[in-house]
Backbone bond lengths (Angstrom), bond angles and torsions (degrees), N, CA, C in turn:
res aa  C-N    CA-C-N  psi(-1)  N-CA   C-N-CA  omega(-1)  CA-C   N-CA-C  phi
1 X - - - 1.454 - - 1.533 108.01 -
2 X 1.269 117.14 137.01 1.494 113.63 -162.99 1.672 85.32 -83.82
3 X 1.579 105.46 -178.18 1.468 130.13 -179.44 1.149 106.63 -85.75
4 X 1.332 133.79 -25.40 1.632 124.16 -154.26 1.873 87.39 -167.50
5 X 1.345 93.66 111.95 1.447 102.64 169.37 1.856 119.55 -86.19
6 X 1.263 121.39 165.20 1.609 103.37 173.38 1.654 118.92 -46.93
7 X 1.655 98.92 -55.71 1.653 101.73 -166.84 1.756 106.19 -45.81
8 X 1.391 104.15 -52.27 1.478 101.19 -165.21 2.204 114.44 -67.24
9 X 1.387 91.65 -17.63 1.359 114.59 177.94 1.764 97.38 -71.56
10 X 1.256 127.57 -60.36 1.245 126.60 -163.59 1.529 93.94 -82.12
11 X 1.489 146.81 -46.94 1.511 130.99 158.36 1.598 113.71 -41.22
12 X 1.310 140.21 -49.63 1.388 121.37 173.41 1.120 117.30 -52.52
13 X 1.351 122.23 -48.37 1.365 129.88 -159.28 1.621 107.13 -88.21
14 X 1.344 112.52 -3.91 1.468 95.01 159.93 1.766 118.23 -108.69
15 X 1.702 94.12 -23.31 1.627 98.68 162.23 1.881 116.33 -41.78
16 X 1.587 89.49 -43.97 1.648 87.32 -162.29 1.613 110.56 -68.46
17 X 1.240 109.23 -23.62 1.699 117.57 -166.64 1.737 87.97 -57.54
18 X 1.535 98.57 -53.92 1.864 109.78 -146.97 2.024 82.52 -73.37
19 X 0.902 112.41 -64.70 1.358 102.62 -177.75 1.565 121.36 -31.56
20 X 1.450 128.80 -60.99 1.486 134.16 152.19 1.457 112.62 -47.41
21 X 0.952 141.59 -27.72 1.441 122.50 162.09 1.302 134.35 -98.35
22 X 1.522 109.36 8.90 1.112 134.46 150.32 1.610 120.68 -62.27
23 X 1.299 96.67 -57.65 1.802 116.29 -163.70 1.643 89.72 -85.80
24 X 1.365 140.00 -11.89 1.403 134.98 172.08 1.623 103.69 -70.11
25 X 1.592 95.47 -57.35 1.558 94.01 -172.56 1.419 120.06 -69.72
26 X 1.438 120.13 -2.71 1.259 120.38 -175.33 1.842 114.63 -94.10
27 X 1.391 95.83 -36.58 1.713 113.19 153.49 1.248 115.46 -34.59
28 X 1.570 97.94 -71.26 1.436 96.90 -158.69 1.852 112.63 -78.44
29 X 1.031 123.85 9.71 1.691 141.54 163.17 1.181 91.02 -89.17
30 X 1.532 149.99 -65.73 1.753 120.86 163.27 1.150 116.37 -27.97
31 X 1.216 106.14 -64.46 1.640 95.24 -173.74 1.446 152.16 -72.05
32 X 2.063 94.44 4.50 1.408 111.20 -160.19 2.374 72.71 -92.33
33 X 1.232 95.47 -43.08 1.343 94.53 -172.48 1.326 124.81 -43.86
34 X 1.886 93.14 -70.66 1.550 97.01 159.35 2.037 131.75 -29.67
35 X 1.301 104.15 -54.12 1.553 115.20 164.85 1.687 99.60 -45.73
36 X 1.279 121.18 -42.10 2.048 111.47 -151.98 1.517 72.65 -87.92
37 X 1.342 146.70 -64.27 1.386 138.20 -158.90 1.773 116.85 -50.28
38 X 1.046 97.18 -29.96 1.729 123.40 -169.28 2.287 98.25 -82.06
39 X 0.943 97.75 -38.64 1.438 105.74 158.53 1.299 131.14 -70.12
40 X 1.257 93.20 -65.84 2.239 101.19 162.88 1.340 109.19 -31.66
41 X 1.582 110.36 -48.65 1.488 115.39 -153.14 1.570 93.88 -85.01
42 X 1.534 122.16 -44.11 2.113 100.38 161.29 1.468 115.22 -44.55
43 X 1.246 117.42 -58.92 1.299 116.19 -172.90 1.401 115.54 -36.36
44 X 1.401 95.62 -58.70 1.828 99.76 -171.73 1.563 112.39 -59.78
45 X 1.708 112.77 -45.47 1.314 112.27 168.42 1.634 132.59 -43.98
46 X 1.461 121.23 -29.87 1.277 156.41 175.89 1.730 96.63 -80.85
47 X 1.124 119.42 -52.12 1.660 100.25 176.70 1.558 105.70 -85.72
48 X 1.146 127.70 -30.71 1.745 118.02 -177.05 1.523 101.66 -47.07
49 X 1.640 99.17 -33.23 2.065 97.17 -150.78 1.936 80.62 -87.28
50 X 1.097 129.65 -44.75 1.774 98.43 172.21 0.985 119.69 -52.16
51 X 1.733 138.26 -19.56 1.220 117.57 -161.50 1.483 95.91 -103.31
52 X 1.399 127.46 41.62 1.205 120.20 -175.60 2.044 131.06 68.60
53 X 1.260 100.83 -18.41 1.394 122.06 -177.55 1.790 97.29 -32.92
54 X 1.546 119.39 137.70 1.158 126.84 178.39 1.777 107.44 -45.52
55 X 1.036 112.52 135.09 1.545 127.01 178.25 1.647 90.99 -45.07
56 X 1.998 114.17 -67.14 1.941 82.78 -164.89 1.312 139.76 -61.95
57 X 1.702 106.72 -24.10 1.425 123.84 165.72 1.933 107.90 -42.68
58 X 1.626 103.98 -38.75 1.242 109.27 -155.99 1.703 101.64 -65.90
59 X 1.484 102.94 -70.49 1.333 129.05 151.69 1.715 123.05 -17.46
60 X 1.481 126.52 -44.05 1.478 127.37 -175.08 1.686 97.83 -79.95
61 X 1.312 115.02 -32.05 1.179 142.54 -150.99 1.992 95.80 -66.61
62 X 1.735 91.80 -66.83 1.612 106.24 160.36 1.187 123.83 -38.13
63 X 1.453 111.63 -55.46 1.341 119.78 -157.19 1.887 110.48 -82.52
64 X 1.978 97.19 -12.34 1.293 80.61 166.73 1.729 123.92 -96.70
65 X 1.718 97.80 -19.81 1.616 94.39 165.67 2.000 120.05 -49.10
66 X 1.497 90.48 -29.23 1.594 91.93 -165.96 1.860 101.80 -72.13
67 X 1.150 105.98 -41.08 1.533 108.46 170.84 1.279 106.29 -40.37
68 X 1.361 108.41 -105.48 1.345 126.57 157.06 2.091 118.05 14.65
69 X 1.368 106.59 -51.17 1.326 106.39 -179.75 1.845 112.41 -95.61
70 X 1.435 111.69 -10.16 1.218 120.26 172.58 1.459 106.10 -87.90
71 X 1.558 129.71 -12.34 1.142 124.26 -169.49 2.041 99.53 -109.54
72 X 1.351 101.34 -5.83 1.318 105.29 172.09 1.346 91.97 -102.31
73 X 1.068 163.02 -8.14 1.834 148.54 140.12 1.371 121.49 -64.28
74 X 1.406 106.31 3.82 1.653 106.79 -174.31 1.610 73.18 -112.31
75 X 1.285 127.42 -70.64 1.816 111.95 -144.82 1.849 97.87 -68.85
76 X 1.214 117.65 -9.33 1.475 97.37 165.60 1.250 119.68 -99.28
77 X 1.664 119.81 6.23 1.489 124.09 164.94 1.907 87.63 -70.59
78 X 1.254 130.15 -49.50 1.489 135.55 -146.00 1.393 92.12 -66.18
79 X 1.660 118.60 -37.34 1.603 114.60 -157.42 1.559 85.86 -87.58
80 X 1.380 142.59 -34.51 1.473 114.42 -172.56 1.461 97.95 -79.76
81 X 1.242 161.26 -27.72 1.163 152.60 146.84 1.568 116.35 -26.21
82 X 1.664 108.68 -38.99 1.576 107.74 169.92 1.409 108.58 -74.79
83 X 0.994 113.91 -25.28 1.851 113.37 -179.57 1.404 93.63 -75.81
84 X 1.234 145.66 -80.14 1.303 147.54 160.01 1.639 96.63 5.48
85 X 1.137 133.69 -82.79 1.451 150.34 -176.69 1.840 102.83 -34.43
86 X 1.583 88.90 -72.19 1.529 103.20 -173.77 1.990 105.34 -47.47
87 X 1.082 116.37 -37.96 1.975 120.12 -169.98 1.470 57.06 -77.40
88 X 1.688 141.44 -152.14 0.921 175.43 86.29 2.214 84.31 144.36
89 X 0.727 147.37 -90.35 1.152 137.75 97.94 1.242 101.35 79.34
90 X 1.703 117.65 -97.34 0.863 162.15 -114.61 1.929 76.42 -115.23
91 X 1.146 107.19 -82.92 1.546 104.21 -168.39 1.385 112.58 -60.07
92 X 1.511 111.05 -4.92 1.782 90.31 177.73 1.058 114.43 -98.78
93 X 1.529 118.32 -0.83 1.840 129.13 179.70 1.898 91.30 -86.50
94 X 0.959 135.18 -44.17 1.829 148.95 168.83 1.469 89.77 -48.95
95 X 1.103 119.25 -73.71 1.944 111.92 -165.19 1.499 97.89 -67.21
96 X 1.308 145.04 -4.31 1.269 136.41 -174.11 1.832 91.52 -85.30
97 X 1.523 73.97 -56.36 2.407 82.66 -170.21 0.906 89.33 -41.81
98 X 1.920 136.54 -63.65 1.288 129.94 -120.73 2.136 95.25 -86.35
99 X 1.154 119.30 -37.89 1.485 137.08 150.40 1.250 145.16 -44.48
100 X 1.856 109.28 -19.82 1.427 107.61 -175.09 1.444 113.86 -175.16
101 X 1.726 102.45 19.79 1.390 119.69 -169.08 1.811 81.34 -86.53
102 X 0.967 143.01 -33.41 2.054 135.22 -138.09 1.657 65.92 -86.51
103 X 1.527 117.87 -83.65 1.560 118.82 -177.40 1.442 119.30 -2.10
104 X 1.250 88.32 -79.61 1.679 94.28 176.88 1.196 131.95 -22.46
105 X 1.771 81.25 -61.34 1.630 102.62 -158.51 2.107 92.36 -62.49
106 X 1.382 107.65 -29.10 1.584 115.46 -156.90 1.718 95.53 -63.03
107 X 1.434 90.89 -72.81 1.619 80.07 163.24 1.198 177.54 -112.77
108 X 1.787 85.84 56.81 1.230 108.88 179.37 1.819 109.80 -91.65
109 X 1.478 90.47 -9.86 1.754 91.04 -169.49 1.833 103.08 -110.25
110 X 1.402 108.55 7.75 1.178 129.01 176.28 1.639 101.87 -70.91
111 X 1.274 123.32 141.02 1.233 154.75 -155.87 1.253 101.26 -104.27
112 X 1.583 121.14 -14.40 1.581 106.55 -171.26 1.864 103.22 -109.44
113 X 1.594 103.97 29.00 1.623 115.03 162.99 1.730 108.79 54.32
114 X 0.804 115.86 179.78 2.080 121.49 -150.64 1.476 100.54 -66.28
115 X 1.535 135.69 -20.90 0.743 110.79 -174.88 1.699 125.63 -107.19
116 X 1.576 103.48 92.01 1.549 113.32 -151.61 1.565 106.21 -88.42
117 X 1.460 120.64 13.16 1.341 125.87 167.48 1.321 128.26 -36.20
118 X 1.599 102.71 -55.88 1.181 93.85 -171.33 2.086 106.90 -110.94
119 X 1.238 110.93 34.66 1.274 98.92 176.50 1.744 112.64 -89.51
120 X 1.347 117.19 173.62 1.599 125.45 -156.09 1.870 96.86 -89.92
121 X 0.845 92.30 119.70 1.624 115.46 166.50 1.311 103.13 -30.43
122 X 1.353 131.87 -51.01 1.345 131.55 178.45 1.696 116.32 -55.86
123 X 1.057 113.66 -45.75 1.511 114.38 176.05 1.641 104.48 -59.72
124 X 1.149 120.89 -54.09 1.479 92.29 172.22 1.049 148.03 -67.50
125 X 1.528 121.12 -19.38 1.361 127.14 131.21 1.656 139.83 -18.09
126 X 1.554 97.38 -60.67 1.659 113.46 163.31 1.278 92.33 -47.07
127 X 1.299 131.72 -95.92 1.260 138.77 -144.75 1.689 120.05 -40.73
């Protein structure tokens, strides 16, 4: 009995697509956030320094919005890398159909019931 039949082969491989483009789009909503937090935090830096607030307070203040928005250009570099994943993904559940969907489909309508181990090479051919 093999390890990995088509059906369960074509259910992983489409779980995994939807799963990775799940966890892409959920990334990149960190990171739209992270980006709006990374703004707040100029803003606020920009009002401390009108209200007189000590220059380094003012300054750490900057330097953490600037973090902050460089670290929201890295996790949405990470989420198009998950899209990258998800197509990749995506086309190997397509080359499975396009590879082993006729099979499937053959013997699933095959008469000799799930266990198609030992039937003759020739019948699937016919079919």
């Amino acid at each position: 009995m093999p390890d990995l039949t088509y059906a369960q082969l074509a259910k992983q491989t489409a779980a995994l697509a939807r799963d990775v483009t799940r966890s892409s789009e959920a990334i990149r909503g960190h990171a739209k956030s992270l980006a709006d937090e990374a703004k707040d935090t100029a803003r606020l830096a920009e009002s401390i320094g009108a209200l007189k607030v000590d220059s380094a307070t003012v300054a750490e203040t900057r330097e953490l919005a600037r973090l902050m928005d460089g670290l929201a250009a890295g996790v949405i570099d990470y989420a198009a890398a998950g899209d990258t994943t998800a197509r990749a993904a995506q086309a190997a559940h397509d080359q499975n159909q396009a590879s082993h969907a006729r099979i499937g489909e053959a013997a699933a309508r095959s008469t000799a019931g799930r266990e198609v181990y030992d039937i003759d090479r020739g019948w699937l051919t016919q079919e």
